[in-house]
N, C-alpha and C positions, 0 to 999 in steps of 0.2 A: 504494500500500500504506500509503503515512502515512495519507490518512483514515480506511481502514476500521481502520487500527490504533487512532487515537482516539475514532472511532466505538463497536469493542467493549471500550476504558476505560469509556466514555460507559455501555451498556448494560450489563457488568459489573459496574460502580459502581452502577445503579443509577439514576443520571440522565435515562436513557432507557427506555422498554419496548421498544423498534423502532430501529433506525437503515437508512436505507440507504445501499447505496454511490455514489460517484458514478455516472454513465452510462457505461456501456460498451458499444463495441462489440461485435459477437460475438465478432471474432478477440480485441481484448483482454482479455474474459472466458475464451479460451481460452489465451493465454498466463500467465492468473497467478490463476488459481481456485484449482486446485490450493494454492497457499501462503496465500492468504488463508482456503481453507478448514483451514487447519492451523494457522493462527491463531486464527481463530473458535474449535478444539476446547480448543487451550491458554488462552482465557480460558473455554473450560466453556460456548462460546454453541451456538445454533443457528442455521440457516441455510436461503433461501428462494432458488432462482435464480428471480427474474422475466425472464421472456422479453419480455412486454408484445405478445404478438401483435394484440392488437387497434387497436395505432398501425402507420401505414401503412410498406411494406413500407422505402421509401427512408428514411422517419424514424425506424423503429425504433433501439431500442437496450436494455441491458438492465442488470439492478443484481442486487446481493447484497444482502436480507433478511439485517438481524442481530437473535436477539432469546434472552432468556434463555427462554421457553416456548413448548411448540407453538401453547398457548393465541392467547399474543400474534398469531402470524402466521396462525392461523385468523381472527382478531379484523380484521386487516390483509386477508384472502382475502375476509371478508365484505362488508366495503365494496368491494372491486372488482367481488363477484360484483350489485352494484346500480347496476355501471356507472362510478364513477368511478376515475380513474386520475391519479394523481401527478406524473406530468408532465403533467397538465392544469391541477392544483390538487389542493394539499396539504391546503387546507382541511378536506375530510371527513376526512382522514387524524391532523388535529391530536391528537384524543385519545390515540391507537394510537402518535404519535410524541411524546409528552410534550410537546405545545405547550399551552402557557396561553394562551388566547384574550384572556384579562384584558389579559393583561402581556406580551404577545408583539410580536415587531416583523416584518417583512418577511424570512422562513427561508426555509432551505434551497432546492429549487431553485423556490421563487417567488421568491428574493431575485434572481434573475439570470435567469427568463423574457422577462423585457422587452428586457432585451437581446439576444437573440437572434430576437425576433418581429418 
């Protein structure tokens, strides 16, 4: 709950258009949705569960979409619907996540892909 708490500072502030959550399994997205999504309402955000079905059934896992417009996560929906997905690479997602390609360093979960492949 501390990230997605600093995650929707991030996006409420205005720092982000997008944040997502870390990975979750399905039972931990059922254990604590519910309050993180009463989080999200009291910073005024809105909210996407990704299920991510199209990673394989043993690897899956799934996140909380945070964003202050429906826009933003339509914006986020469109680039999946051409295939890529964010736990593969963030990269197509950089725009929709506030990344500066300029000035950006090694994020979110590409900072720690490596370590787990």
């Amino acid at each position: 709950m501390g990230m997605i708490t600093a995650f929707c500072e991030c996006v409420a502030g205005g720092c982000k258009r997008l944040a997502l959550s870390p990975p979750l399994t399905h039972e931990a997205f059922d254990s604590f949705s519910s309050e993180a999504y009463s989080l999200l309402e009291r910073h005024g955000l809105i909210h996407y569960h990704e299920k991510n079905p199209d990673l394989p059934a043993e690897e899956r896992f799934e996140w909380i979409l945070i964003a202050r417009s429906q826009d933003t996560i339509g914006e986020y929906l469109s680039v999946r619907e051409r295939g890529f997905n964010p736990s593969v690479s963030l990269e197509p997602f950089w725009g929709v996540l506030s990344y500066d390609a300029a000035n950006s360093v090694h994020t979110g979960f590409d900072a720690y892909r490596e370590y787990f492949s």
